[in-house]
C-alpha positions as CSV (number, residue, x, y, z in Angstrom):
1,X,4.6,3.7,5.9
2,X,2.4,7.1,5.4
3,X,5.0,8.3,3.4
4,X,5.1,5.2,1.1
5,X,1.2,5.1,0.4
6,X,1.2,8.8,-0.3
7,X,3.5,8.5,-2.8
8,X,2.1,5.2,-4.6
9,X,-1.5,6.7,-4.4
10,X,-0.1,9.9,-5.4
11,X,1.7,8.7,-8.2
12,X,-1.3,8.3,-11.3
13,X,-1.9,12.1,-10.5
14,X,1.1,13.5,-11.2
15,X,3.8,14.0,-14.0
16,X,3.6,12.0,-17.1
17,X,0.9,9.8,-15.9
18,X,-1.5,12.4,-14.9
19,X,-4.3,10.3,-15.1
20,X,-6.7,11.2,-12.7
21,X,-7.5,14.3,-10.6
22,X,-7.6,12.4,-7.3
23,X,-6.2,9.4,-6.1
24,X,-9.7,8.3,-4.9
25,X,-10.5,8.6,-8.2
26,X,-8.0,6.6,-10.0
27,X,-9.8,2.6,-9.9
28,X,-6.8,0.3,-9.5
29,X,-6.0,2.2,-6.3
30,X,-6.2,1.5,-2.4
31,X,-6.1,5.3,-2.1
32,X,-10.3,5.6,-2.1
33,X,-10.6,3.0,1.3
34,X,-7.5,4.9,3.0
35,X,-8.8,8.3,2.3
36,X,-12.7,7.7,2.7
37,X,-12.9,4.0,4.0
38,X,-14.4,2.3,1.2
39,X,-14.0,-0.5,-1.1
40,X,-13.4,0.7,-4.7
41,X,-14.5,-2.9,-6.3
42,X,-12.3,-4.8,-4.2
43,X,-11.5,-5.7,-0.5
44,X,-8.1,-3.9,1.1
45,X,-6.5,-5.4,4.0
46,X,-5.2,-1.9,5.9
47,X,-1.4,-2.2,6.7
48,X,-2.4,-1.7,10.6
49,X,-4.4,-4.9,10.7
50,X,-0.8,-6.6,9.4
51,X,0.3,-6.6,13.2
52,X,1.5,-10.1,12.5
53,X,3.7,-9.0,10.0
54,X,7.5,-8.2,10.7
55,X,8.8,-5.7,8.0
56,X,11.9,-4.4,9.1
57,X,14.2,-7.9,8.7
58,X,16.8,-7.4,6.5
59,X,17.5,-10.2,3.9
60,X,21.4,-10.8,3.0
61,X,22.3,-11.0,-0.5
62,X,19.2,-8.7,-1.1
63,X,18.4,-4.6,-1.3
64,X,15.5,-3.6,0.2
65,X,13.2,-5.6,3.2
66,X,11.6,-9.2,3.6
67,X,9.3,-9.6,5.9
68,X,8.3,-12.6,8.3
69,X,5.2,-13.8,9.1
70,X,4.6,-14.6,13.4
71,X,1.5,-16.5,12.8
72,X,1.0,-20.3,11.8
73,X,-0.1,-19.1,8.0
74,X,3.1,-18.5,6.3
């Protein structure tokens, strides 16, 4: 999951986008609450408070992951 975030906060800072220095910096990104733990004009919910959250079920018929909520919201 590590991986994953670095690479989508990573992303605006790099290559043809290059459109920030940091990825703190850049302001439609989560990267500023996982890097200094706070809200950049809008609340993130931190992957490790998703404990509810199964992401590894595979879906037939489709690439990639679902996921399946364990709790009585979804």
């Amino acid at each position: 999951m590590n991986q994953k975030l670095d690479y989508v906060h990573d992303n605006p800072c790099k290559g043809k986008w290059n459109l920030c220095a940091s990825p703190a910096n850049y302001l439609h990104s989560s990267a500023k609450f996982f890097i200094e733990g706070v809200h950049a004009g809008y609340a993130v919910t931190s992957f490790m408070e998703m404990d509810d959250v199964v992401f590894t079920r595979e879906t037939p018929g489709r690439k990639g992951l679902d996921y399946e909520r364990t709790d009585n919201y979804g």
